[in-house]
C-alpha atoms as an extended CHARMM CRD file, in Angstrom:
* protein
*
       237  EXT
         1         1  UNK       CA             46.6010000000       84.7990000000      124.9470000000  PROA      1               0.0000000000
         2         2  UNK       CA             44.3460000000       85.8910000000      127.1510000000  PROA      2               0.0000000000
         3         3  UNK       CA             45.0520000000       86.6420000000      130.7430000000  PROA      3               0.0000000000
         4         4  UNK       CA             42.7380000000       88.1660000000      133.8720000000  PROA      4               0.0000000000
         5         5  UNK       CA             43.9860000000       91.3320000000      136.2520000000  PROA      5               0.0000000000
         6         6  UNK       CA             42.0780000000       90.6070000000      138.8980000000  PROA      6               0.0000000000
         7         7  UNK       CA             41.3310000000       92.0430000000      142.9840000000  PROA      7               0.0000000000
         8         8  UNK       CA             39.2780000000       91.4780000000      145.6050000000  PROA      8               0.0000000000
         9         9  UNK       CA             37.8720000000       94.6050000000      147.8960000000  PROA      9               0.0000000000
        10        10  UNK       CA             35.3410000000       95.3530000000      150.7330000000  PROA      10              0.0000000000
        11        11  UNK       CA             33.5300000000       98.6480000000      150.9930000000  PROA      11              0.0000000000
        12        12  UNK       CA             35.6360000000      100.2760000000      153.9700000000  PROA      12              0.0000000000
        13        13  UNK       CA             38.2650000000      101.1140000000      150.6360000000  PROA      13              0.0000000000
        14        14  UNK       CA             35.9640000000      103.0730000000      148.6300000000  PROA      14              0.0000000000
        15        15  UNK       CA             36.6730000000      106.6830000000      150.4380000000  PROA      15              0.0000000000
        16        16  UNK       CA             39.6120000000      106.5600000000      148.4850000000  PROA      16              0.0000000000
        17        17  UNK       CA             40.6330000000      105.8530000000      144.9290000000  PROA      17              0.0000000000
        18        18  UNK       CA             44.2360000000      105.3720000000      146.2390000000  PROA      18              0.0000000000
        19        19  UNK       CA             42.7430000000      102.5870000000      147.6470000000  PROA      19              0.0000000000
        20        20  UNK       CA             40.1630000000      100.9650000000      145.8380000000  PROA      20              0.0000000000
        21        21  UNK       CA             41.0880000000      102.1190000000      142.3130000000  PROA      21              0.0000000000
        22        22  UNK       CA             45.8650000000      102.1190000000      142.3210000000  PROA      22              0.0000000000
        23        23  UNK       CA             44.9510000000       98.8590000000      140.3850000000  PROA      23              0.0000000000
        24        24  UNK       CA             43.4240000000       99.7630000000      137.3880000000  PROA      24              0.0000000000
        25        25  UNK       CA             44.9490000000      103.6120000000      137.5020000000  PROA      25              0.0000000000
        26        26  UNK       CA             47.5650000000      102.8870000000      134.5280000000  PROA      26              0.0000000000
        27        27  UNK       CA             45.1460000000       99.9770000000      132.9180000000  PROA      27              0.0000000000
        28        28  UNK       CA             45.2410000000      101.7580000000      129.7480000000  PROA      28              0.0000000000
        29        29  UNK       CA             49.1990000000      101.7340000000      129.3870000000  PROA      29              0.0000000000
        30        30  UNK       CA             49.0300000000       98.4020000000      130.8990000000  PROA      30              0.0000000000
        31        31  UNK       CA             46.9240000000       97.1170000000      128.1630000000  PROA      31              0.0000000000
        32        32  UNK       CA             48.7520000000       98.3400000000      125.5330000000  PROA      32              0.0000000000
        33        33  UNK       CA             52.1450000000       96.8530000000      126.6730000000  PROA      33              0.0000000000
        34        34  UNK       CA             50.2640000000       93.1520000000      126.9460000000  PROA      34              0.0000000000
        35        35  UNK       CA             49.1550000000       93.9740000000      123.5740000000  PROA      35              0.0000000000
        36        36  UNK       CA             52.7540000000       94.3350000000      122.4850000000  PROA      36              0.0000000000
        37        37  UNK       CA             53.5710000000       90.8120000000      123.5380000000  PROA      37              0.0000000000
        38        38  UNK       CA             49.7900000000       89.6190000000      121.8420000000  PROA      38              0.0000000000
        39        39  UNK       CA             48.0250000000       89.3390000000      125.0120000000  PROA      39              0.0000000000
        40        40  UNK       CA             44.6500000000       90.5080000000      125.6840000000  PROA      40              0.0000000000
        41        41  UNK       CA             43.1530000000       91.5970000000      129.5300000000  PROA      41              0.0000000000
        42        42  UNK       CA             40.1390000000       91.3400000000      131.3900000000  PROA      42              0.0000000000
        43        43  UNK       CA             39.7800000000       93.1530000000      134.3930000000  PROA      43              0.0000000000
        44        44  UNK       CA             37.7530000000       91.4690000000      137.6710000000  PROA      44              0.0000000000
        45        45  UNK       CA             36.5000000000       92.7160000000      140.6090000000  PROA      45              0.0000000000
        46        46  UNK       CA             35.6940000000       90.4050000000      143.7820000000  PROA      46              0.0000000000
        47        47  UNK       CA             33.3190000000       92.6630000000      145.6680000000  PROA      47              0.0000000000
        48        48  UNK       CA             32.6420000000       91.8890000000      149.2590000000  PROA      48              0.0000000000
        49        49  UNK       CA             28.7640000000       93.0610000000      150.0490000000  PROA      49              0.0000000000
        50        50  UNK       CA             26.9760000000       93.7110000000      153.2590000000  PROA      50              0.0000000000
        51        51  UNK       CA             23.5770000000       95.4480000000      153.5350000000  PROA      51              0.0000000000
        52        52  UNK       CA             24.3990000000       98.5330000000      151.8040000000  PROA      52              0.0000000000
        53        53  UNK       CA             24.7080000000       96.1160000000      148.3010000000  PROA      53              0.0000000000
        54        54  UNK       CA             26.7630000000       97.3100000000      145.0290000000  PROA      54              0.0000000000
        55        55  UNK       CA             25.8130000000      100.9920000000      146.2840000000  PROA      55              0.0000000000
        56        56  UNK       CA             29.2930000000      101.4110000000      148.1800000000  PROA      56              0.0000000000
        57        57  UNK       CA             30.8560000000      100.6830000000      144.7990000000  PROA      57              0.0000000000
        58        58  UNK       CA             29.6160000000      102.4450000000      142.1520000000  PROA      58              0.0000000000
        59        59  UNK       CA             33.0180000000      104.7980000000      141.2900000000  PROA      59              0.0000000000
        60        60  UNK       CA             34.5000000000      101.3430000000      140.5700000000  PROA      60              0.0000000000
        61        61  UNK       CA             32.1200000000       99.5510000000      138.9280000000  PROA      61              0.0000000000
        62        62  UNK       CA             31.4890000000      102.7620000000      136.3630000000  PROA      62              0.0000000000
        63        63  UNK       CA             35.0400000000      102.5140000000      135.8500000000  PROA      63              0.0000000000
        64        64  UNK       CA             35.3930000000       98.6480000000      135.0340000000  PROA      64              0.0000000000
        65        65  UNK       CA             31.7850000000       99.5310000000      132.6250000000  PROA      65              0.0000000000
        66        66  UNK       CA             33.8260000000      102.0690000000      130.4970000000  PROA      66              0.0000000000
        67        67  UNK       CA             36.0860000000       99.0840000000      130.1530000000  PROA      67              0.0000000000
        68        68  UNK       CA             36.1170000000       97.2450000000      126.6570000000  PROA      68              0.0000000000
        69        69  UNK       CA             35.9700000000       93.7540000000      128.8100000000  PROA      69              0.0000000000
        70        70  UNK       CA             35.7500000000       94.9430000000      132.5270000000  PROA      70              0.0000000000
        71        71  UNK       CA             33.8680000000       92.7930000000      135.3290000000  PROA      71              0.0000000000
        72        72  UNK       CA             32.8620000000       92.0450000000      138.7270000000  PROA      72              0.0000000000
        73        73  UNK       CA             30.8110000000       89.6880000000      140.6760000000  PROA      73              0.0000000000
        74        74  UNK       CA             29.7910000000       90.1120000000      144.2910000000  PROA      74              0.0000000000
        75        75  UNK       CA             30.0690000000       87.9370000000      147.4080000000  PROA      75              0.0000000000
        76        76  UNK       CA             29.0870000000       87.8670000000      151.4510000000  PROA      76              0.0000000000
        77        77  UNK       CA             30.4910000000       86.1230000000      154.1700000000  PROA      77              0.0000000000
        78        78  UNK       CA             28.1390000000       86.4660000000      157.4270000000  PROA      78              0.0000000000
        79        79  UNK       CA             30.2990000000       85.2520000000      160.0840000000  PROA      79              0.0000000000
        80        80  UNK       CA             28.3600000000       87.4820000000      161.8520000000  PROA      80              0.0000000000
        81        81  UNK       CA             31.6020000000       90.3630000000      162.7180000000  PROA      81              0.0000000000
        82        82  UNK       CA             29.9930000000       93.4650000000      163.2560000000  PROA      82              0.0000000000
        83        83  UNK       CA             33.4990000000       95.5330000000      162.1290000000  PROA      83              0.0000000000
        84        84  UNK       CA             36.6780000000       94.2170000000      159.8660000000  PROA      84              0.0000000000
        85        85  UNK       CA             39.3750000000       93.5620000000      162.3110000000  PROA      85              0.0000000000
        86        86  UNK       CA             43.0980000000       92.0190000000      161.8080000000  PROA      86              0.0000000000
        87        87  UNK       CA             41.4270000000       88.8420000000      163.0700000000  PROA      87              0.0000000000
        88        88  UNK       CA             38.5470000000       88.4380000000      161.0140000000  PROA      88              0.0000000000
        89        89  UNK       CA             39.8500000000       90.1830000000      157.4040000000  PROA      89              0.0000000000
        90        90  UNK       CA             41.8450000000       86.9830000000      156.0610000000  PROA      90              0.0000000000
        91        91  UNK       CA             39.0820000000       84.6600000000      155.8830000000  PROA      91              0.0000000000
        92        92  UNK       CA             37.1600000000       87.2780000000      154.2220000000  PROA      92              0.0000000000
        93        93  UNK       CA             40.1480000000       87.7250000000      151.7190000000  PROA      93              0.0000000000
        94        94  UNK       CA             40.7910000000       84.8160000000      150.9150000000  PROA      94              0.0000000000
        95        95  UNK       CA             37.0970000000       84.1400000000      149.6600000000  PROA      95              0.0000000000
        96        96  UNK       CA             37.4260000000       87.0850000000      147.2640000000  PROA      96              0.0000000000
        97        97  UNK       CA             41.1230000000       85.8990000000      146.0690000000  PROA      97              0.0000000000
        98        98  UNK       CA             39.6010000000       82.1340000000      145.4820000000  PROA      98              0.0000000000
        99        99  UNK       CA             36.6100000000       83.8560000000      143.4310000000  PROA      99              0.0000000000
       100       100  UNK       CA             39.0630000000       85.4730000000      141.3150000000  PROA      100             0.0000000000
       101       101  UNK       CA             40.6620000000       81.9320000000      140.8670000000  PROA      101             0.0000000000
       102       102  UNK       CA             37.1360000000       80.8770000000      139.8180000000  PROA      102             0.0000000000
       103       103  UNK       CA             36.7690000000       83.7400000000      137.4090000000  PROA      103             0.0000000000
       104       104  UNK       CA             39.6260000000       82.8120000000      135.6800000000  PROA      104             0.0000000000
       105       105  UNK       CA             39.6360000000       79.1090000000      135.4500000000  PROA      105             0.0000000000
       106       106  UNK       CA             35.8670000000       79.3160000000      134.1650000000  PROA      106             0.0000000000
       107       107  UNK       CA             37.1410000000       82.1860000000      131.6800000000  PROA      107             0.0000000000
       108       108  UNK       CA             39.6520000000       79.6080000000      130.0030000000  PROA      108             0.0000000000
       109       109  UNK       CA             42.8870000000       82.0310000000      131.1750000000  PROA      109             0.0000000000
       110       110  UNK       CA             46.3420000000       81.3270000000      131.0090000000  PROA      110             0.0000000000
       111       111  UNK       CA             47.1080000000       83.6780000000      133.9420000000  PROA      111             0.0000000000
       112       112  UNK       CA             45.5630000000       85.5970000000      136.3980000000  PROA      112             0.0000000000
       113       113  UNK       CA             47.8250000000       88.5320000000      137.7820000000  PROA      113             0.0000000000
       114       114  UNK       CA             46.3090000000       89.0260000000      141.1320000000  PROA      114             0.0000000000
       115       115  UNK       CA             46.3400000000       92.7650000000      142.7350000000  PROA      115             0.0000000000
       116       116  UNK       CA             45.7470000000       94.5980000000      145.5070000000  PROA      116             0.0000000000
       117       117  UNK       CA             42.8710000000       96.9230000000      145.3020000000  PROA      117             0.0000000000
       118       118  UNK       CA             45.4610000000       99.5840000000      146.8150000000  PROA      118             0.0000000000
       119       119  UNK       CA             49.0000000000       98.5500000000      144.4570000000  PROA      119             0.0000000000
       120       120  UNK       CA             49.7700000000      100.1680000000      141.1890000000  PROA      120             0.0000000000
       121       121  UNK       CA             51.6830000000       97.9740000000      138.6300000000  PROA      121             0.0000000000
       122       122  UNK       CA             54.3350000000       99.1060000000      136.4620000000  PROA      122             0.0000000000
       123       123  UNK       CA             53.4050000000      100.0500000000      132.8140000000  PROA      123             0.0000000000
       124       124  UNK       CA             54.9810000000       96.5420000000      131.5460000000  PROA      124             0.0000000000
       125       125  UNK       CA             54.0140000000       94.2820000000      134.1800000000  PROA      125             0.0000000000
       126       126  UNK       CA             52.3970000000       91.8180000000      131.4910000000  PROA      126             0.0000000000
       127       127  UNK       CA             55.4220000000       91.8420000000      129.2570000000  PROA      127             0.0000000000
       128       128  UNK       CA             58.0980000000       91.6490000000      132.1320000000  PROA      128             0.0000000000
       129       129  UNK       CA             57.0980000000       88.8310000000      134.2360000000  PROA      129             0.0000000000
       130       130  UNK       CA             55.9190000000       86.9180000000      130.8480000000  PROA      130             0.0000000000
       131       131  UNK       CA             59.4210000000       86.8170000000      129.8700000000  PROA      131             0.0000000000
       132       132  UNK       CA             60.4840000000       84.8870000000      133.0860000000  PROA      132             0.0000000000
       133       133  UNK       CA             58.8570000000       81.7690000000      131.8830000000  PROA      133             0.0000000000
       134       134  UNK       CA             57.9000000000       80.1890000000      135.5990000000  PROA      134             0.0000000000
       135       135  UNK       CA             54.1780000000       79.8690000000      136.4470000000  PROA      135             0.0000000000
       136       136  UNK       CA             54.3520000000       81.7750000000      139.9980000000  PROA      136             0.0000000000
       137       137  UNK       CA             56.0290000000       85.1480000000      139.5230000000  PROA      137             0.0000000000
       138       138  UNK       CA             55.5100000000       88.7430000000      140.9690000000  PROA      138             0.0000000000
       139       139  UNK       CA             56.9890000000       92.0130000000      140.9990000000  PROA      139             0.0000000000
       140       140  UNK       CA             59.4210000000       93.7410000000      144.1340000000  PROA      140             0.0000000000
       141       141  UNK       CA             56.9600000000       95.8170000000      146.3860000000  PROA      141             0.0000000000
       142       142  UNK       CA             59.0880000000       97.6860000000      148.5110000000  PROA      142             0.0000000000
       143       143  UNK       CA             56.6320000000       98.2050000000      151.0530000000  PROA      143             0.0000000000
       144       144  UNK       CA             57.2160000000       94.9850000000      152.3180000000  PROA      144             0.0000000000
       145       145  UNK       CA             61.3890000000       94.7530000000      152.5850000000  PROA      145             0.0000000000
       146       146  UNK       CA             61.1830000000       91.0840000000      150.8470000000  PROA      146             0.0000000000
       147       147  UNK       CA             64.0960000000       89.0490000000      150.0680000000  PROA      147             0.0000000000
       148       148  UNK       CA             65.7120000000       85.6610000000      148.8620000000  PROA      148             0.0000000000
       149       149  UNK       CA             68.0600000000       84.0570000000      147.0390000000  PROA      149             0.0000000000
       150       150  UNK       CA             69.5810000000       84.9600000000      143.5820000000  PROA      150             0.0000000000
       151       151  UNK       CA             67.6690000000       82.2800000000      141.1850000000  PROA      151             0.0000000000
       152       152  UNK       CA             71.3840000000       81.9900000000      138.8510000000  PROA      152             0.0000000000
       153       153  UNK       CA             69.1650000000       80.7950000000      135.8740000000  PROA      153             0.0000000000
       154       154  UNK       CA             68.6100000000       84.8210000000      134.8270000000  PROA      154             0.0000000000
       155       155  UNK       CA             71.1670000000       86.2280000000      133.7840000000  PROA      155             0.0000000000
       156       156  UNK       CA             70.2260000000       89.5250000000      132.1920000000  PROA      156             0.0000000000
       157       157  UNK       CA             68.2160000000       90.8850000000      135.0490000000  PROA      157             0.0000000000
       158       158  UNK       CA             67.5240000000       90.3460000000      138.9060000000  PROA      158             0.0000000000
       159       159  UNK       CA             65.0870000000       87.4070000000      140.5210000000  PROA      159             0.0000000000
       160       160  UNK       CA             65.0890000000       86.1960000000      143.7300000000  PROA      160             0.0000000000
       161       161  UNK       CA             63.1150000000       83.0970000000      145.0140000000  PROA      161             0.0000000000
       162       162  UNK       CA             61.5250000000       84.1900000000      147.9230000000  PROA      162             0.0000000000
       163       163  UNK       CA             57.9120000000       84.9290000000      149.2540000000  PROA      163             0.0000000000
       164       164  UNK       CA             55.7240000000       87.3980000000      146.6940000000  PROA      164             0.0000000000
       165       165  UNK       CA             53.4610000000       89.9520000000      148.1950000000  PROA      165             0.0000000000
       166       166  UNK       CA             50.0230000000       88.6510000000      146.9270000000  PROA      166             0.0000000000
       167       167  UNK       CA             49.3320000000       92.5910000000      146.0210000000  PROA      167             0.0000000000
       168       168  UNK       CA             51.0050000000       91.6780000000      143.2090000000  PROA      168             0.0000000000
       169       169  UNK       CA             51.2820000000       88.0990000000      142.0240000000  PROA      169             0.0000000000
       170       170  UNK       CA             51.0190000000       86.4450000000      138.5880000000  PROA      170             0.0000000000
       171       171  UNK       CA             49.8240000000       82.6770000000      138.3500000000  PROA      171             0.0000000000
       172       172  UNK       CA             49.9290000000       80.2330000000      135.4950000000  PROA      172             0.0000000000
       173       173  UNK       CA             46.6670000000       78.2420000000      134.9920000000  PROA      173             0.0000000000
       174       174  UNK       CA             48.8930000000       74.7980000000      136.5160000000  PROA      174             0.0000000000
       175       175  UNK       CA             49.1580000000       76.5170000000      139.2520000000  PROA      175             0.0000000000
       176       176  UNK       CA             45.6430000000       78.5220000000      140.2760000000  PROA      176             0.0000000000
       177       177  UNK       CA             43.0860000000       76.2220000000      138.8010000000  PROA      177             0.0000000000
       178       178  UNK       CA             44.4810000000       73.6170000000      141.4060000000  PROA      178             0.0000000000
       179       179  UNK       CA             45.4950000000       75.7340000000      144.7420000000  PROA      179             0.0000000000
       180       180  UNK       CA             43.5680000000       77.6250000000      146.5040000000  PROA      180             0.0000000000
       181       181  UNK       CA             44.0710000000       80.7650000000      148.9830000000  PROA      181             0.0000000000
       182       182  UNK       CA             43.5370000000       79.9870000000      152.3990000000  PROA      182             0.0000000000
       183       183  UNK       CA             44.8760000000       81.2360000000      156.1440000000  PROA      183             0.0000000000
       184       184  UNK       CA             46.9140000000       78.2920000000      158.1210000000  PROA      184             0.0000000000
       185       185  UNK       CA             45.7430000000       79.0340000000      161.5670000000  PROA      185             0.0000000000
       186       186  UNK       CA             47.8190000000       75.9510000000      162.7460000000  PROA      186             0.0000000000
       187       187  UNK       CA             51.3530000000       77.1090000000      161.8530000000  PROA      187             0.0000000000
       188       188  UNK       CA             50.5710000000       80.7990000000      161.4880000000  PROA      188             0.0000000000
       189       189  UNK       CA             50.6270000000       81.4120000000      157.6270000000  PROA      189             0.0000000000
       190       190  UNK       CA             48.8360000000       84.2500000000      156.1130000000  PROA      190             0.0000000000
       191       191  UNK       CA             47.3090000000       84.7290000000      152.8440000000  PROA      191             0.0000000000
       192       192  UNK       CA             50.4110000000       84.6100000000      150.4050000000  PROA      192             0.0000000000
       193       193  UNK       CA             52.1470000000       82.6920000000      152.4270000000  PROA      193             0.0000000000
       194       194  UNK       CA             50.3220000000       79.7150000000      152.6440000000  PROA      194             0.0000000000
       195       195  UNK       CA             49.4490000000       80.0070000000      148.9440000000  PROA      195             0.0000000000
       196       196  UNK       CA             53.5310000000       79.5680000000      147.8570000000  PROA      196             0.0000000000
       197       197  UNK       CA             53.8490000000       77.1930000000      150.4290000000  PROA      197             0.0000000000
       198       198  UNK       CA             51.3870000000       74.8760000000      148.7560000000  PROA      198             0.0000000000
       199       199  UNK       CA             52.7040000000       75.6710000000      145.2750000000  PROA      199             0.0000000000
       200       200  UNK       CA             56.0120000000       74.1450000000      146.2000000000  PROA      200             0.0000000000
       201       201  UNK       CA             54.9700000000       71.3420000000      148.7320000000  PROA      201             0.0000000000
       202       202  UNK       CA             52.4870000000       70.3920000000      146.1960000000  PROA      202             0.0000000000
       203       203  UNK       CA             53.1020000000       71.4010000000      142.8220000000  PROA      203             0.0000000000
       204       204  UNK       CA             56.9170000000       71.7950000000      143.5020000000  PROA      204             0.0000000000
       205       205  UNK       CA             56.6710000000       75.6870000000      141.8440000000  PROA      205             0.0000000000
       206       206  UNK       CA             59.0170000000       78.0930000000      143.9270000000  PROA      206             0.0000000000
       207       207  UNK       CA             58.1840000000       81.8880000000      144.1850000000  PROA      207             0.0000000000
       208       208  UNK       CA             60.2530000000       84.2480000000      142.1400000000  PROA      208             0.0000000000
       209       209  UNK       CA             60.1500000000       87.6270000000      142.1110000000  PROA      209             0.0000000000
       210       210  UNK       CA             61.2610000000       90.0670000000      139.3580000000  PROA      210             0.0000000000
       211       211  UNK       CA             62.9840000000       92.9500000000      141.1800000000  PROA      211             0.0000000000
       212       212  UNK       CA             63.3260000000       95.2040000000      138.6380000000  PROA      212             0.0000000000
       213       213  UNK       CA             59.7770000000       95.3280000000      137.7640000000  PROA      213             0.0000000000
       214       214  UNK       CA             58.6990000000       97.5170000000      140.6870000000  PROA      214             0.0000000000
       215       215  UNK       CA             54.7930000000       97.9180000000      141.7220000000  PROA      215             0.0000000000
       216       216  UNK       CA             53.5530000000      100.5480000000      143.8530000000  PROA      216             0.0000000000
       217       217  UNK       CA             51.4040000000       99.8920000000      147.1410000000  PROA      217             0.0000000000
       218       218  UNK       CA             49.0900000000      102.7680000000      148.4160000000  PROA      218             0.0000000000
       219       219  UNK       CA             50.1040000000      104.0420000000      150.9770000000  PROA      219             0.0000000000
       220       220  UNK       CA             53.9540000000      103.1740000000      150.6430000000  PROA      220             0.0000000000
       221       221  UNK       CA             54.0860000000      102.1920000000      154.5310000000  PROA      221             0.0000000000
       222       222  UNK       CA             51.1220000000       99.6200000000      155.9940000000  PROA      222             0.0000000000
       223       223  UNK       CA             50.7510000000       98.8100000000      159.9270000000  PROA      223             0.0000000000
       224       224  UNK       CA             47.7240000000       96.7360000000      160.9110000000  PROA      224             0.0000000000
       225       225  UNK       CA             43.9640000000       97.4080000000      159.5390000000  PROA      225             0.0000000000
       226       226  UNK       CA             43.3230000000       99.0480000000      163.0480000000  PROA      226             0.0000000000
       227       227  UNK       CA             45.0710000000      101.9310000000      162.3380000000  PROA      227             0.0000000000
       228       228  UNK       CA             46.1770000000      102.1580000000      158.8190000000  PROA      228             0.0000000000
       229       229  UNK       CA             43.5770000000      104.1640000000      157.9580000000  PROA      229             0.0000000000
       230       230  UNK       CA             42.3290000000      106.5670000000      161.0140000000  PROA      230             0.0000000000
       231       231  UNK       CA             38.7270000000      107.4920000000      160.7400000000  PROA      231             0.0000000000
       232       232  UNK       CA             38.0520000000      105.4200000000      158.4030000000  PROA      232             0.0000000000
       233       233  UNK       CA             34.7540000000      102.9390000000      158.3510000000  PROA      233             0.0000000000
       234       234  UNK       CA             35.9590000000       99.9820000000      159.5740000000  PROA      234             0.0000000000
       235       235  UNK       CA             32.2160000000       98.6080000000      160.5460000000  PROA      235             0.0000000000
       236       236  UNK       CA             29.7990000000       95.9290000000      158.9270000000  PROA      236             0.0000000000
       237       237  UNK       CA             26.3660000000       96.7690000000      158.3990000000  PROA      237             0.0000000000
């Protein structure tokens, strides 16, 4: 089986590996658990471009090139914002997330397990939500104080149905060669939200999340773009 770890990242993330590189930190001992269950990875990179090109993002492309099947393809959207702002990120997001749904739908994947640029997965991430058996799992990010309901169904340890953090989410094929990531302006969804909301409207898939298969977001605690990173190069060139 083949499956594709996959982000999507702009160049204001690239002062810091925390940032641009938590996702692929432990890709070795990642690998090697999939392995252990006969899967195989790919990593993917959605880079978001502006003037400056690939140049931004050399420190991660050299590190998906010492990869034994590492890639990345690029992407602009000139909606003519001259910095990245709380209001004009998503739409830019989303793009990247629905190129990564590309990526892996033209690849011939099973699964794509979709991460934040900035969120480190546990070792056995591949293994662990594999043996839930639903197509739309993720892991418990504390960062973001998410809860639900106890799905009864597992028995030997905890899920809960209830909205996944897209900085760590794991879709079946069903479910990502058919939806795609978008922002509902009219009812005030975000990113992940609207994306679970469609899976069960739509496809009838809930959310579950595995919450004893813990990821890690960098940093722990996020406020808005504004200031979650003071100093940093928020503009568009």
């Amino acid at each position: 089986m083949k499956i594709a770890v996959c982000t999507t990242l702009a160049a204001y993330v690239m002062d810091n590996p925390g940032t641009y590189a938590s996702w692929v930190e432990n890709q070795a001992a990642v690998a090697e658990h999939a392995r252990s269950v006969g899967v195989e990875l790919t990593y993917f990179a959605a880079i978001e471009t502006d003037a400056r090109g690939i140049v931004p993002f050399i420190p991660l492309i050299s590190i998906l090139s010492a990869m034994q099947d590492g890639d990345y393809w690029t992407y602009t959207l000139d909606d003519r914002r001259t910095e990245i702002t709380t209001a004009n990120r998503l739409r830019h997001l989303t793009m990247g997330q629905n190129i990564t749904s590309e990526f892996a739908s033209a690849g011939g994947y099973e699964w794509m397990l979709f991460l934040a640029a900035d969120t480190r997965p546990p070792d056995d991430v591949i293994p662990k939500l594999l043996e839930m058996n639903h197509p739309l799992v993720g892991c418990e990010l504390v960062t973001y104080c998410l809860r639900g309901s106890r799905v009864p169904q597992y028995t030997e340890y905890p899920v809960e149905e209830q909205l996944i953090s897209a900085a760590c989410i794991m879709i079946h094929k069903d479910v990502f060669k058919l939806l795609r990531w978008r922002v509902d302006h009219f009812i005030g969804m975000h990113d992940d939200r609207s994306y679970q909301h469609d899976a069960q409207e739509l496809l009838g898939i809930p959310s579950y999340v595995r919450k004893d298969c813990r990821a890690t977001h960098y940093p722990e605690a996020v406020c808005v773009i504004e200031i979650r990173y003071p100093g940093r190069d928020m503009r568009v060139y």
